[in-house]
C-alpha positions in Angstrom: 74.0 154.4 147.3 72.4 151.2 148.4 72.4 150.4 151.7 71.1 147.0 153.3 70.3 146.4 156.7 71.5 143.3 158.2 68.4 141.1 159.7 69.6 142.2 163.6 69.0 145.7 162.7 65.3 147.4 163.4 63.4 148.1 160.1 62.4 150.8 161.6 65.8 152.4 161.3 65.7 152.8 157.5 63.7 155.9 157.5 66.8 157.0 160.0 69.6 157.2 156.6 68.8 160.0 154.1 69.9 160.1 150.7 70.0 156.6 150.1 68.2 153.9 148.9 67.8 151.3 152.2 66.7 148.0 151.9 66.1 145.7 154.8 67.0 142.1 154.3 63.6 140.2 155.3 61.9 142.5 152.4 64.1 140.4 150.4 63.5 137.3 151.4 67.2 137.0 153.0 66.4 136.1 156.9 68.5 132.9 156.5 72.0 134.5 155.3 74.1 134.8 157.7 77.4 137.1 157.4 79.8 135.9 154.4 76.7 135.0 152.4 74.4 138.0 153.4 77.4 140.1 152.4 78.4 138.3 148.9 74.6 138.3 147.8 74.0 141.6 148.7 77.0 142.9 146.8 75.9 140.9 143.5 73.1 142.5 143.8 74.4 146.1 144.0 74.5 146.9 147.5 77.4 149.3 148.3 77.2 148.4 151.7 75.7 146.5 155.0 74.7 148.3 158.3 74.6 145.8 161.1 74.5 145.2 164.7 76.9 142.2 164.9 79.8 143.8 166.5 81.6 140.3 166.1 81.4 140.5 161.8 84.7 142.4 161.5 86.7 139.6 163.2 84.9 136.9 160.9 84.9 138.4 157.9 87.5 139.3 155.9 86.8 142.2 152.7 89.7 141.6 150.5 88.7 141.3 147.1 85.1 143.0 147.5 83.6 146.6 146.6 81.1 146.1 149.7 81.6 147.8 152.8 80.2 147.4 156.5 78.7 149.7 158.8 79.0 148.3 162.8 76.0 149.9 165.0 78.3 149.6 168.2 75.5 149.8 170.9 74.6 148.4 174.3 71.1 147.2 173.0 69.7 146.9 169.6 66.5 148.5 170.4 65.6 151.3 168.0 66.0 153.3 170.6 69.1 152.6 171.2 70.7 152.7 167.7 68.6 155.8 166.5 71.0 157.8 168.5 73.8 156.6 165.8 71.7 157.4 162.8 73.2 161.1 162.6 76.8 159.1 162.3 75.8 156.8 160.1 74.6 159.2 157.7 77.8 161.3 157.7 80.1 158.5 156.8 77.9 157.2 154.4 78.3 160.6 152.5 82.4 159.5 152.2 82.6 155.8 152.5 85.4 154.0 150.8 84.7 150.7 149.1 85.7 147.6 150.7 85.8 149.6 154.5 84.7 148.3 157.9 83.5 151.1 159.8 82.0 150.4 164.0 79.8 153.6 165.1 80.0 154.3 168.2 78.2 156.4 170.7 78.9 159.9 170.9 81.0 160.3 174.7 79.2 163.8 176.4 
């Protein structure tokens, strides 16, 4: 599967998701797209879905009609300490992940 992480997400957190083939959008050159065109251009160009920190996307976007699918890193902070924690979750649904999906991660409650 190819995964793309959205510009707000650490780089670092690639080596987090196993199994899959993550991209992160500055090494394509994508820094400027913002939401509905990040997500169009990365689905023309084979990404099955976008892992991102904006916890607003799934009230301004809208997937009808697409294949891709979103991943929401629900967390406090973006810090790669803070969204490592997720990376086990992340991982799991991204072994059953239905096209076209908006799925928000949240921490685990202990």
């Amino acid at each position: 599967m190819r995964v793309l992480l959205d510009n707000n997400v650490n780089r670092r957190f690639a080596r987090l998701i196993s199994g899959h083939d993550v991209i992160h959008a500055r090494e394509l050159g994508w820094t400027e797209l913002e939401n509905g065109d990040l997500i169009a251009t990365a689905q023309r160009e084979g990404f099955n879905v976008v892992i991102t920190c904006d916890k607003q996307i799934q009230y301004q976007q809208n997937l009808a009609g697409r294949k891709i699918s979103i991943i929401v890193l629900n967390s406090l902070f973006i810090k790669l300490a803070d969204i490592k924690l997720l990376a086990p979750q992340v991982n799991q649904v991204l072994g059953k992940l239905v096209p076209a999906s908006f799925i928000v991660i949240n921490p685990e409650s202990n």
